[in-house]
Structure formats: structure tokens, C-alpha cells
CHARMM internal coordinates of N, CA and C (Angstrom, degrees):
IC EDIT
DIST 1 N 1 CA 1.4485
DIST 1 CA 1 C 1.5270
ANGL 1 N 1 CA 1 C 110.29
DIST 1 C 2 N 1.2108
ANGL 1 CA 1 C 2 N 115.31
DIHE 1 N 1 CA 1 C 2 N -27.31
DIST 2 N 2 CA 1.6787
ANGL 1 C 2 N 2 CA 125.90
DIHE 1 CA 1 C 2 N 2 CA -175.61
DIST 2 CA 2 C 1.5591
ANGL 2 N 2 CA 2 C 101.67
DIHE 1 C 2 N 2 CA 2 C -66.46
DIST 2 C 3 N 1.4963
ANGL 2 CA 2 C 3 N 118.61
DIHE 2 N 2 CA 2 C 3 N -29.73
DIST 3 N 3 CA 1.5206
ANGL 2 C 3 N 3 CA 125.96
DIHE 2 CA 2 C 3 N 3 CA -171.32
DIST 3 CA 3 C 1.3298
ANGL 3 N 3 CA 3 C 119.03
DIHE 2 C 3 N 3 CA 3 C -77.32
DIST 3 C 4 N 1.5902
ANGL 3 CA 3 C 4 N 86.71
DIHE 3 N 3 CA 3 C 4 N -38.41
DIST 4 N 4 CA 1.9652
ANGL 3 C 4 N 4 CA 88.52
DIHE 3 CA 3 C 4 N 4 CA -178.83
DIST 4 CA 4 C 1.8232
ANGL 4 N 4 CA 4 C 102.72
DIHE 3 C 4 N 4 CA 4 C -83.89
DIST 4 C 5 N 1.2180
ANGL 4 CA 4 C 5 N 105.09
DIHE 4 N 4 CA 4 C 5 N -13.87
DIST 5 N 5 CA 1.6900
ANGL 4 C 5 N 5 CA 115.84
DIHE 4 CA 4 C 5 N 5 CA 169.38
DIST 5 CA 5 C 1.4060
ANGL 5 N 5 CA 5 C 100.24
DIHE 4 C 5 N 5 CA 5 C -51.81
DIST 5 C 6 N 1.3218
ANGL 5 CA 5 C 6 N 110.49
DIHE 5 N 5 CA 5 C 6 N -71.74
DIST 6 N 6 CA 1.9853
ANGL 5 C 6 N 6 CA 117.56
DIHE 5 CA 5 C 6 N 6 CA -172.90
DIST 6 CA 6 C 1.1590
ANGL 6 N 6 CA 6 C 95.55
DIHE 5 C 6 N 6 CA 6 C -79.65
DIST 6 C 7 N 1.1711
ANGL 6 CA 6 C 7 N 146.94
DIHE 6 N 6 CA 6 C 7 N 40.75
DIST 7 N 7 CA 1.6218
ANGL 6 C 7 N 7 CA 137.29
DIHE 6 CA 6 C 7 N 7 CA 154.77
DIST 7 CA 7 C 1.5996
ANGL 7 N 7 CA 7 C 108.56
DIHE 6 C 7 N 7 CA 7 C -111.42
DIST 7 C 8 N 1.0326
ANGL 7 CA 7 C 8 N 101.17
DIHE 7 N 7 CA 7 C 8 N -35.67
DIST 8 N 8 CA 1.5432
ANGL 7 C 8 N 8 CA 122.76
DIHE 7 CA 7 C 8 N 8 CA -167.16
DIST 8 CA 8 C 1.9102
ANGL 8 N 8 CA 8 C 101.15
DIHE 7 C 8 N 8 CA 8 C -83.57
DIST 8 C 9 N 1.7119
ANGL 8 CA 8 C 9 N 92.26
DIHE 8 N 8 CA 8 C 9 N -34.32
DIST 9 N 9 CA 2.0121
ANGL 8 C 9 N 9 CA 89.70
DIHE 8 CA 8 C 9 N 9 CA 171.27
DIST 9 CA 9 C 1.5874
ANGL 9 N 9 CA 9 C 113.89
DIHE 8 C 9 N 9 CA 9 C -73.88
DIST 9 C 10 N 1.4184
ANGL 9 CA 9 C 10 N 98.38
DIHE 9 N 9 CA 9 C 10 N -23.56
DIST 10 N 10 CA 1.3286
ANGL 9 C 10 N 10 CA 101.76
DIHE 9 CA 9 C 10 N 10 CA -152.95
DIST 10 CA 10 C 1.8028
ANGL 10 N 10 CA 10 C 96.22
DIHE 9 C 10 N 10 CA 10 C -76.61
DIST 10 C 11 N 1.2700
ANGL 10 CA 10 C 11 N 97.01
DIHE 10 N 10 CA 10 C 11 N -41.86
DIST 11 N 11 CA 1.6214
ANGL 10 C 11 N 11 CA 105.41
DIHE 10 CA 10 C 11 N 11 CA -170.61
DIST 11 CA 11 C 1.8541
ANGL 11 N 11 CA 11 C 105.86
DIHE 10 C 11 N 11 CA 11 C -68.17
DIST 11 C 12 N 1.4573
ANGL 11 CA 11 C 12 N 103.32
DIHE 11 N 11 CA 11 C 12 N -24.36
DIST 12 N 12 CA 1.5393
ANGL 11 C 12 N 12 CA 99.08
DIHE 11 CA 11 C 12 N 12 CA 162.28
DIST 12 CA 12 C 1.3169
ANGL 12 N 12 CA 12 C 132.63
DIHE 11 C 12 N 12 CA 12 C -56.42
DIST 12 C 13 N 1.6510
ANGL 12 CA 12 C 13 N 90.83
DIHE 12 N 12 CA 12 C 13 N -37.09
DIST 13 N 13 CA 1.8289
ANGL 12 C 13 N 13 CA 107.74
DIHE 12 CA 12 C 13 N 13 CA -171.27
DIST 13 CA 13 C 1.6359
ANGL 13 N 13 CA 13 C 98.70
DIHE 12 C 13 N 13 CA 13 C -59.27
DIST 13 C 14 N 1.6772
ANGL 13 CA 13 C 14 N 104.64
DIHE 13 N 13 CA 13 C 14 N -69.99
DIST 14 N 14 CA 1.1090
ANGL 13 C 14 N 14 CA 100.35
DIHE 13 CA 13 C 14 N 14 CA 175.63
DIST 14 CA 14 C 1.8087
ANGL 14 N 14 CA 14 C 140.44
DIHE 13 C 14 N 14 CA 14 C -39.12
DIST 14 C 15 N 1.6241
ANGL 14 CA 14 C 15 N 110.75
DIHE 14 N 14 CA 14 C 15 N -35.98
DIST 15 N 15 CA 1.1396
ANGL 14 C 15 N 15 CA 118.78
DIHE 14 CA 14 C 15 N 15 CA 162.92
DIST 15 CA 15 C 0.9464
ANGL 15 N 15 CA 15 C 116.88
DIHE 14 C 15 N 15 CA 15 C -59.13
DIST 15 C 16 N 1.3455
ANGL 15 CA 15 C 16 N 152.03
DIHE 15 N 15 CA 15 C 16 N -3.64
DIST 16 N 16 CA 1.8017
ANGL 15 C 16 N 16 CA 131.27
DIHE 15 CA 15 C 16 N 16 CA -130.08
DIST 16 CA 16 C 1.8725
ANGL 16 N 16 CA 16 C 61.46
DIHE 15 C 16 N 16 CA 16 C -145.36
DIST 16 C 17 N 1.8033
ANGL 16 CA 16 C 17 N 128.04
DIHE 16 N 16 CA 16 C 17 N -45.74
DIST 17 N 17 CA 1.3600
ANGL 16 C 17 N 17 CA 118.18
DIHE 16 CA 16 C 17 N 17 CA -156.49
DIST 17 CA 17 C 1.9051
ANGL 17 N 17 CA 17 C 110.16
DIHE 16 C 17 N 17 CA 17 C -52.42
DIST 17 C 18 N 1.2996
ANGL 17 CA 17 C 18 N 88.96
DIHE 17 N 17 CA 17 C 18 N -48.43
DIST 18 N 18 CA 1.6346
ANGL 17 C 18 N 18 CA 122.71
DIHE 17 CA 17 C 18 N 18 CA -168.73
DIST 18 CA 18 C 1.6422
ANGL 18 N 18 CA 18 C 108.27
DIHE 17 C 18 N 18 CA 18 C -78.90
DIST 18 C 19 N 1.7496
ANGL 18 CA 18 C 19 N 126.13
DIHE 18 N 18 CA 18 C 19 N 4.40
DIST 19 N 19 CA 0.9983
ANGL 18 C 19 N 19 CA 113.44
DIHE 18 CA 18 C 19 N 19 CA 156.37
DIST 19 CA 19 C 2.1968
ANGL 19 N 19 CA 19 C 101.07
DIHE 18 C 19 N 19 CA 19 C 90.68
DIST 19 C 20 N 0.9599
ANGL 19 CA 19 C 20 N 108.01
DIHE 19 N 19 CA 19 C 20 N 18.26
DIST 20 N 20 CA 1.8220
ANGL 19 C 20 N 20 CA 110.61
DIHE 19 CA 19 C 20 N 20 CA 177.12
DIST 20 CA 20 C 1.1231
ANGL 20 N 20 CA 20 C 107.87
DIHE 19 C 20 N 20 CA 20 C -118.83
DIST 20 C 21 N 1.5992
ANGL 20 CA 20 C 21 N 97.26
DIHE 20 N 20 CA 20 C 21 N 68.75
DIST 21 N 21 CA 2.1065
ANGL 20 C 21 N 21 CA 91.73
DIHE 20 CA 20 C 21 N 21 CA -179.71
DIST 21 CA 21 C 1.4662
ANGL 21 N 21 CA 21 C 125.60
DIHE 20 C 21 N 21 CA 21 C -74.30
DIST 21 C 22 N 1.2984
ANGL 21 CA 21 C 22 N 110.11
DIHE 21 N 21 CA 21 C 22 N 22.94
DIST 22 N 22 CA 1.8980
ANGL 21 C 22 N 22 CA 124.95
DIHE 21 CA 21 C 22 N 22 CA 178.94
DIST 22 CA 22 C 1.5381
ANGL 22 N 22 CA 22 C 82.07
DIHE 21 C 22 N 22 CA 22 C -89.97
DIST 22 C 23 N 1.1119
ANGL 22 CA 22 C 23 N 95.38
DIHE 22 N 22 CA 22 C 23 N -78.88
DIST 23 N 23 CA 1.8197
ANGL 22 C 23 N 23 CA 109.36
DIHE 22 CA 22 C 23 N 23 CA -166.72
DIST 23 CA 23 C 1.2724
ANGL 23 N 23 CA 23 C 106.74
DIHE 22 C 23 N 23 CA 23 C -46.52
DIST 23 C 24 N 1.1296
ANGL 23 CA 23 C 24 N 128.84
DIHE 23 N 23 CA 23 C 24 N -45.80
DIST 24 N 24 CA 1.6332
ANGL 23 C 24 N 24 CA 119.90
DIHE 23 CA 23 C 24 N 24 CA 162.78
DIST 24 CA 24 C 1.3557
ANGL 24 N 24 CA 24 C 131.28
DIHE 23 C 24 N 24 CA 24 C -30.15
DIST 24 C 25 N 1.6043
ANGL 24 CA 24 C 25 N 88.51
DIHE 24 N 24 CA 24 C 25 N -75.24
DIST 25 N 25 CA 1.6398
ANGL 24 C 25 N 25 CA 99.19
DIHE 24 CA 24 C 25 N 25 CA 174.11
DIST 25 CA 25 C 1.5025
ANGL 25 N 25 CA 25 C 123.44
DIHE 24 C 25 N 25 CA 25 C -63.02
DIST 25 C 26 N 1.2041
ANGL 25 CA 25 C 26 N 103.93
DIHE 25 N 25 CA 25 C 26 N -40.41
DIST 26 N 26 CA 1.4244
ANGL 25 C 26 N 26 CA 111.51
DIHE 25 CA 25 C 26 N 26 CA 166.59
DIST 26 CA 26 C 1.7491
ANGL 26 N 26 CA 26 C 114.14
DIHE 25 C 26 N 26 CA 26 C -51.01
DIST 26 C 27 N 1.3097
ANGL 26 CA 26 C 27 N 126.21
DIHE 26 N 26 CA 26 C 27 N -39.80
DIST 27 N 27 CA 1.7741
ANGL 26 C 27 N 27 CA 117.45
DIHE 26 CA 26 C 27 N 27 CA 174.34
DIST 27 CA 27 C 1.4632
ANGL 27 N 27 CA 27 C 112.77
DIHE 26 C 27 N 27 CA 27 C -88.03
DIST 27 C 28 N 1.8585
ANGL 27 CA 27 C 28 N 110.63
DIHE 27 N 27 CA 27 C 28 N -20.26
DIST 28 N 28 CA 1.2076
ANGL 27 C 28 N 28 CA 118.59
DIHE 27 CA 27 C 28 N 28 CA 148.05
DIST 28 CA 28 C 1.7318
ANGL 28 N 28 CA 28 C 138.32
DIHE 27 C 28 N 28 CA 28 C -22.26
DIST 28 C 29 N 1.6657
ANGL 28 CA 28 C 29 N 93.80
DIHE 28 N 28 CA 28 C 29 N -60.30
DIST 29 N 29 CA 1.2928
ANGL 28 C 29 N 29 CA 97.32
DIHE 28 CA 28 C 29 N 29 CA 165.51
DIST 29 CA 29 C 1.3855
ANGL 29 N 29 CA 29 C 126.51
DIHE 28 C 29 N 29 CA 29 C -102.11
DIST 29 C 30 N 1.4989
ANGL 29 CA 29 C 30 N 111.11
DIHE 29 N 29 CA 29 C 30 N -3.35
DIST 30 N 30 CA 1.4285
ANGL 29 C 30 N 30 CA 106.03
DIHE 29 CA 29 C 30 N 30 CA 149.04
DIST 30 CA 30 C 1.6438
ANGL 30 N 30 CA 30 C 139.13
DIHE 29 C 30 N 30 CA 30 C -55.20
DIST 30 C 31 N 1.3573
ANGL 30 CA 30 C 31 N 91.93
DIHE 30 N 30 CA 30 C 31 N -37.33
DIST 31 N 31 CA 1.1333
ANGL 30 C 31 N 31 CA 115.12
DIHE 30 CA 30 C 31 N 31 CA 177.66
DIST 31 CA 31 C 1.8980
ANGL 31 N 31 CA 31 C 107.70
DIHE 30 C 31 N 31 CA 31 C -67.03
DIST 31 C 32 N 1.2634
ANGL 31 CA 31 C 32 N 100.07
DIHE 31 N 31 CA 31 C 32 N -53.26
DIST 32 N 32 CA 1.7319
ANGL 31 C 32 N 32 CA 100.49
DIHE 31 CA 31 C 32 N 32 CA 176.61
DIST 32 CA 32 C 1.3370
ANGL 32 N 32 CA 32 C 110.90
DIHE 31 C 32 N 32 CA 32 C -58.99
DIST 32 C 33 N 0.9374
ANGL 32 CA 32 C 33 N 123.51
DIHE 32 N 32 CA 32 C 33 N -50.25
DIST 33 N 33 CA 1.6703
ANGL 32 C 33 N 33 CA 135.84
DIHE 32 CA 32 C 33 N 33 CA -179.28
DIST 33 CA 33 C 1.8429
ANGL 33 N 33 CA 33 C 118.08
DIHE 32 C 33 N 33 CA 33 C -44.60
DIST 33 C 34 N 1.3455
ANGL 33 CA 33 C 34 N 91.74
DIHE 33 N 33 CA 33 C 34 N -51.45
DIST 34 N 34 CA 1.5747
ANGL 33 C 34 N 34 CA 116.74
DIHE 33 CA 33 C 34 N 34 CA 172.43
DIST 34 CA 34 C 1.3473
ANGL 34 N 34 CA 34 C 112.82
DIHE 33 C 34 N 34 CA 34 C -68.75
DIST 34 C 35 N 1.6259
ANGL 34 CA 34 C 35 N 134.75
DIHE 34 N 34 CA 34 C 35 N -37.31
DIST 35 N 35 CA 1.1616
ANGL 34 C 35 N 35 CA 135.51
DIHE 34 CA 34 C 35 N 35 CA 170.61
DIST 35 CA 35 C 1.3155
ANGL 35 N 35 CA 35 C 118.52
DIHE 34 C 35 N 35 CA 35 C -64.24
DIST 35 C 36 N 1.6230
ANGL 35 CA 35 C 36 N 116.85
DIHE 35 N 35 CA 35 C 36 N -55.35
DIST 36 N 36 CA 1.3373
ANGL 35 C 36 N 36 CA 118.88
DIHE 35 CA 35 C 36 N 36 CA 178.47
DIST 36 CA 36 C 1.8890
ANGL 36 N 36 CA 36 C 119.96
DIHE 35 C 36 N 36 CA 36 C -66.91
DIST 36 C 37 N 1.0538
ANGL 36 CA 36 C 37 N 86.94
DIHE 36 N 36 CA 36 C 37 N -8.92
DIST 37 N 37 CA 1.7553
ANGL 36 C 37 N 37 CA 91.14
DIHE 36 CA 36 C 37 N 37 CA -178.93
DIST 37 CA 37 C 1.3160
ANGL 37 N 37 CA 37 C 108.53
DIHE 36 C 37 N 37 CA 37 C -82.85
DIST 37 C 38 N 1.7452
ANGL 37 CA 37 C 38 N 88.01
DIHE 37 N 37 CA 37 C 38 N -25.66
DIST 38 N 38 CA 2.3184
ANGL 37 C 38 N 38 CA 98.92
DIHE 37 CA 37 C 38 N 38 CA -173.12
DIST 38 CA 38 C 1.5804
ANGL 38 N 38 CA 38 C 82.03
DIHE 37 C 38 N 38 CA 38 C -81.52
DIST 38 C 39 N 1.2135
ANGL 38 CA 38 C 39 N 134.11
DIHE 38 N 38 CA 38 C 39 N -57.82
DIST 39 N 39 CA 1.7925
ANGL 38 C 39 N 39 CA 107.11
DIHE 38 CA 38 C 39 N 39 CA -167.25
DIST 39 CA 39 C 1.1370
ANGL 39 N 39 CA 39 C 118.64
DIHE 38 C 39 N 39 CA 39 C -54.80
DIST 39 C 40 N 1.4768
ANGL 39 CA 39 C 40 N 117.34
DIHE 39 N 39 CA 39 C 40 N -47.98
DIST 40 N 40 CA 1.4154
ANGL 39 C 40 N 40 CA 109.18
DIHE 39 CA 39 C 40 N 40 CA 174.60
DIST 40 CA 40 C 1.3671
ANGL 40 N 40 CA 40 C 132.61
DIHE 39 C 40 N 40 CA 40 C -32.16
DIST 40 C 41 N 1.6124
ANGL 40 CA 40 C 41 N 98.61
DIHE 40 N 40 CA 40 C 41 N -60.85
DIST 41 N 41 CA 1.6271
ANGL 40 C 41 N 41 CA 116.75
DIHE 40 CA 40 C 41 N 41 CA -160.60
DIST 41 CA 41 C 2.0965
ANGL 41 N 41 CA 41 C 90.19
DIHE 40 C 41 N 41 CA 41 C -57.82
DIST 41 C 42 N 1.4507
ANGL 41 CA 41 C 42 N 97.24
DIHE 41 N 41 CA 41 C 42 N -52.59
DIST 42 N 42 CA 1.3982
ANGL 41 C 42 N 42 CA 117.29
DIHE 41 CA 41 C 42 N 42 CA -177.23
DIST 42 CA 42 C 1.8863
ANGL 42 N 42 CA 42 C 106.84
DIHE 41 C 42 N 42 CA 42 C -41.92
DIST 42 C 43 N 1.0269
ANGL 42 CA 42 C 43 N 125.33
DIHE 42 N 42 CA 42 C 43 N -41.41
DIST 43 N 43 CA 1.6298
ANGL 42 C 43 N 43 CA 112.95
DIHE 42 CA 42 C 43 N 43 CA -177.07
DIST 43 CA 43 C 1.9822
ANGL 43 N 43 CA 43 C 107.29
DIHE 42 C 43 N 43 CA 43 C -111.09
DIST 43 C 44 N 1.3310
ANGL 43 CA 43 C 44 N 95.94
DIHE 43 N 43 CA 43 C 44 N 30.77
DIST 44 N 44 CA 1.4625
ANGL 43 C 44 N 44 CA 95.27
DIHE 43 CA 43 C 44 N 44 CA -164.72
DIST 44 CA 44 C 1.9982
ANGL 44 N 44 CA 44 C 63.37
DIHE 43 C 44 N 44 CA 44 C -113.95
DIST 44 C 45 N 1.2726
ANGL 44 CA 44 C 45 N 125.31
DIHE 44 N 44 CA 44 C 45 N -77.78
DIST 45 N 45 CA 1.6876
ANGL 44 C 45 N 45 CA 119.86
DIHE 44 CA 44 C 45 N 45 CA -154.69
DIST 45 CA 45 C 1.8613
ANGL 45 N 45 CA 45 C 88.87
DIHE 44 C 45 N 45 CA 45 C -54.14
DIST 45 C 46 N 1.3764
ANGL 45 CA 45 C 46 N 117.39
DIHE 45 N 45 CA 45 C 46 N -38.91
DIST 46 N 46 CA 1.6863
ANGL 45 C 46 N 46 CA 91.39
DIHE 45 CA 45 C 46 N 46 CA 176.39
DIST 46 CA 46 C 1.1670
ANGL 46 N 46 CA 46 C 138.42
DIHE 45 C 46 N 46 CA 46 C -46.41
DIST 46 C 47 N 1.6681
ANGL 46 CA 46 C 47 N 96.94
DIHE 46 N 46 CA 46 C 47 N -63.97
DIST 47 N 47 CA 1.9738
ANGL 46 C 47 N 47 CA 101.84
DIHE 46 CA 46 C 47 N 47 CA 156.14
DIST 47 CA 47 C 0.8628
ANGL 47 N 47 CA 47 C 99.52
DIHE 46 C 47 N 47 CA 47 C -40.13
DIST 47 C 48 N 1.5306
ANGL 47 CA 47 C 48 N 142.47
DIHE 47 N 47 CA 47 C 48 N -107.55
DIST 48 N 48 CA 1.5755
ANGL 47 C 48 N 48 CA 145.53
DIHE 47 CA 47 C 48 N 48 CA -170.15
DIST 48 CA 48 C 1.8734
ANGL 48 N 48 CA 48 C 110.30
DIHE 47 C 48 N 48 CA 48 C 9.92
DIST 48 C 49 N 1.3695
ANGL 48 CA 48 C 49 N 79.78
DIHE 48 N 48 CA 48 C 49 N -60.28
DIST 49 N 49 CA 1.7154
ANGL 48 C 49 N 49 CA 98.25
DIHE 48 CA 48 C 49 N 49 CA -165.40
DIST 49 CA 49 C 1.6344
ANGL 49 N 49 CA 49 C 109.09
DIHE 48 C 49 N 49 CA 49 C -60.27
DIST 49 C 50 N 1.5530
ANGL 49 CA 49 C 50 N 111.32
DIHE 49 N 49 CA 49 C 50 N -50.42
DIST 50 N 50 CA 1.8430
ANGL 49 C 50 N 50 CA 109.80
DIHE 49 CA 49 C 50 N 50 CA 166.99
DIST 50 CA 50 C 1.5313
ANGL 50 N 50 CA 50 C 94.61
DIHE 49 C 50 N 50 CA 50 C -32.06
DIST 50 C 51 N 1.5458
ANGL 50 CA 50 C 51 N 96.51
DIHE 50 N 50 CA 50 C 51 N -75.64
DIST 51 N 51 CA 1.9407
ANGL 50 C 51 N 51 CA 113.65
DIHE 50 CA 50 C 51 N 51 CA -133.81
DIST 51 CA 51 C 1.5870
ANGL 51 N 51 CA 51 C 80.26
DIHE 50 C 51 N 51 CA 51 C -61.63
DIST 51 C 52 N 0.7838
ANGL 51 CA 51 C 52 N 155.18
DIHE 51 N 51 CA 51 C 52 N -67.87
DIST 52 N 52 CA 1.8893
ANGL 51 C 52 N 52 CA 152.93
DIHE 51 CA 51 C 52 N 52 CA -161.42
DIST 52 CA 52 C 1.7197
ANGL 52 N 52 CA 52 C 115.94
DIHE 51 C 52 N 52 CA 52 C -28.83
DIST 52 C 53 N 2.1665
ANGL 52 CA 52 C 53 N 91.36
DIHE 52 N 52 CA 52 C 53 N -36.92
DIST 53 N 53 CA 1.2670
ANGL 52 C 53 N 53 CA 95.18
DIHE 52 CA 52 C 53 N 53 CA -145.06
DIST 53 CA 53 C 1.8071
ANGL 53 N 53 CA 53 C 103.36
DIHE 52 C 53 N 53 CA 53 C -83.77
DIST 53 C 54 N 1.7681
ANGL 53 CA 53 C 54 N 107.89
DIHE 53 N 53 CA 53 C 54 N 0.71
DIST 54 N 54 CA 1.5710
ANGL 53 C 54 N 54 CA 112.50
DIHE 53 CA 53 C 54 N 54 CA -159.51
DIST 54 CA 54 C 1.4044
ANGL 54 N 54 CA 54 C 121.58
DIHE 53 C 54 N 54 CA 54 C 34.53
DIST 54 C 55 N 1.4254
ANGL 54 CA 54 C 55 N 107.07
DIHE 54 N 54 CA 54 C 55 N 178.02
DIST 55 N 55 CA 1.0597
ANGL 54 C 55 N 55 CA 129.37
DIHE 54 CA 54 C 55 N 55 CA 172.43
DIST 55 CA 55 C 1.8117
ANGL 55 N 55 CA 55 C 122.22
DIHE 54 C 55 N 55 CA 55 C -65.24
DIST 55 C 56 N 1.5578
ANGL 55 CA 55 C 56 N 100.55
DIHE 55 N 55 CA 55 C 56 N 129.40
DIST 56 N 56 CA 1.4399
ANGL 55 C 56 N 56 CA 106.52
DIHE 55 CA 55 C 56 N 56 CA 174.40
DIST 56 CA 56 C 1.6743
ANGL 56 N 56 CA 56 C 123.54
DIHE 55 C 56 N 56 CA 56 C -53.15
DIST 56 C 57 N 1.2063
ANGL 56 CA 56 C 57 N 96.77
DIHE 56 N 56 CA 56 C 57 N 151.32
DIST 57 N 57 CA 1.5080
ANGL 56 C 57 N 57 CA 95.06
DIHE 56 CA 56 C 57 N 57 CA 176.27
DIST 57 CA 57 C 1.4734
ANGL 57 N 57 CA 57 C 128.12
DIHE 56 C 57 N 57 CA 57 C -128.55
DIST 57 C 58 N 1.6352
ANGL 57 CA 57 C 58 N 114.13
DIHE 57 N 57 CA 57 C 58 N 96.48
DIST 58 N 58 CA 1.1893
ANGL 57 C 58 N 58 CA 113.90
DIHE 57 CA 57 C 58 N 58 CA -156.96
DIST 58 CA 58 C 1.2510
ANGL 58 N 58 CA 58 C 124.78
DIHE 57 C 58 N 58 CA 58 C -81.74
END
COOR INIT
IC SEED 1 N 1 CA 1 C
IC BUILD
């Protein structure tokens, strides 16, 4: 998801280079949309990942 994140900036960069500030902003907020969904998902399996892992057993 982080990839189509920098694909979607990248294709902004280029839009915004060439003068298509719809298409810009428009992968603009694809791009934001796609990032914050990757942190989320990203510290939601971390928590997950503690609480899963229990307590050691010595």
C-alpha cells in the first residue's frame, strides 16, 4: 500500500510539472489517503502483534 502511496505522489509531481493541477491534486489526495490508511493498518498489526505475543515463560 506504501507503493501505490509513492506512485500516486510521484504521478502528482509529474502532473503539477506539466501544468494539470486537477490531476495533481487529485493523486495528491490519493496519495494522502493511501498513506494514512498504511499507518493505520501498520500500528493496528503492531498492537495486535504485542497483545498476540503474551507473556514469557521462564
Amino acid at each position: 500500500m506504501l507503493g501505490w502511496a509513492l506512485a500516486f505522489f510521484i504521478i502528482a509531481i509529474i502532473a503539477a510539472i506539466f501544468g494539470f493541477g486537477g490531476i495533481a491534486a487529485g493523486a495528491v489526495a490519493i496519495a494522502k489517503i493511501l498513506f494514512f490508511v498504511f499507518v493505520v493498518l501498520f500500528l493496528l498489526s503492531l498492537i495486535a502483534g504485542l497483545f498476540r505475543r503474551g507473556k514469557p515463560t521462564v
